[in-house]
N, C-alpha and C positions, 0 to 999 in steps of 0.2 A: 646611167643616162644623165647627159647635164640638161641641166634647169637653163631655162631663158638667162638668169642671172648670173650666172655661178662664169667666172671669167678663168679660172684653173681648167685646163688640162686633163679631159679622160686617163691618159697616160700615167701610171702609179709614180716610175723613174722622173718623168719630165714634172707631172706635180709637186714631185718633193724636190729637182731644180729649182724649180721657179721659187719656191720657199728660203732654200738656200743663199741664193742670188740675191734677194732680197734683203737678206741679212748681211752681204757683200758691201764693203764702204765703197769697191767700183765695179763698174759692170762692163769690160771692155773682154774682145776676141782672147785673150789668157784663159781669166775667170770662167768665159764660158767653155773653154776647151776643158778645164780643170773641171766643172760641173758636169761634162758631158764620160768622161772618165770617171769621176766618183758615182755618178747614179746612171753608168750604162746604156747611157740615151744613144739611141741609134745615129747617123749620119742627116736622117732628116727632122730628130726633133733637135741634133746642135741648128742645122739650118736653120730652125725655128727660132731659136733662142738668139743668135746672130740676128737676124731678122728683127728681132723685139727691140736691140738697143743699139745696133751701129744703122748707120745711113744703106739703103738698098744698091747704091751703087758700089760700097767698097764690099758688100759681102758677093755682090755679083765677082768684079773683081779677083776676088780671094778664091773664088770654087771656079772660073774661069782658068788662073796661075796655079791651080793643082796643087798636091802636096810640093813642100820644099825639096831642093834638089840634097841630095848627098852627097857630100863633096870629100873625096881622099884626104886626108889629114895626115902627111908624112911624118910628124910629129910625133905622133901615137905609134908607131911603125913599131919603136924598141919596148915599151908597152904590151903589144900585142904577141910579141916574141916572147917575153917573158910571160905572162898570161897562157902562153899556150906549153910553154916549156913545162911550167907547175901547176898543168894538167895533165898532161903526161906522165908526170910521176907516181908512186906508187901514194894513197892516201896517207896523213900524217896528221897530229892532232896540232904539232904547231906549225907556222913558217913564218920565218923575219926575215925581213929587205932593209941592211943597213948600207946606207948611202952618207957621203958628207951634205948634212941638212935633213935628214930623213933618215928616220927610226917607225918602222912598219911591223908589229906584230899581229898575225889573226892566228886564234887558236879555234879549236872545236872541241866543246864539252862532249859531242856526242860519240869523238874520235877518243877523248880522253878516258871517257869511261870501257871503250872498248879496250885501248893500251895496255889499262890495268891487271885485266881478266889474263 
């Protein structure tokens, strides 16, 4: 139960944002999306926290224009070809991507130890 005084948050998540936030050198729509991810605050205590430090018209605004759109990125296109190619193959403990300008190794300790066996 809060006290007349007590200006925190019933909310265990949203109490220990607002703590965090506070230790933030700035408080703008990022940091609190960032706070709202780290301590699992639901969709109406980000509104809340919005609410606490931008102007009411731009968070009106912002939940008016909805999530961002997704926009096709042809760019990524040969990206995603390959991502799906060497997924498809059979598991492997290494794989290198050498390109002119790019030297890519990922290994897997947990593949490596299987290898051995």
């Amino acid at each position: 139960m809060k006290t007349a005084g007590s200006l925190l948050p019933e909310h265990e998540g949203l109490r220990r944002a607002v703590r965090w936030l506070a230790e933030q050198p700035s408080r703008d729509a990022r940091i609190i999306e960032e706070a709202s991810l780290r301590f699992d605050l639901s969709p109406t205590d980000e509104e809340f926290l919005l609410r606490a430090v931008m102007p009411a018209d731009q968070v009106d605004a912002m939940l008016a224009a909805g999530p961002a759109r997704r926009h096709y990125n042809p760019t990524m296109r040969p990206l995603l070809s390959l991502l799906r190619g060497v997924a498809a193959r059979p598991p492997a403990s290494r794989i290198v991507f050498d390109k002119p300008g790019l030297h890519l190794a990922l290994r897997s300790p947990l593949m490596e130890t299987t290898d051995a066996r």
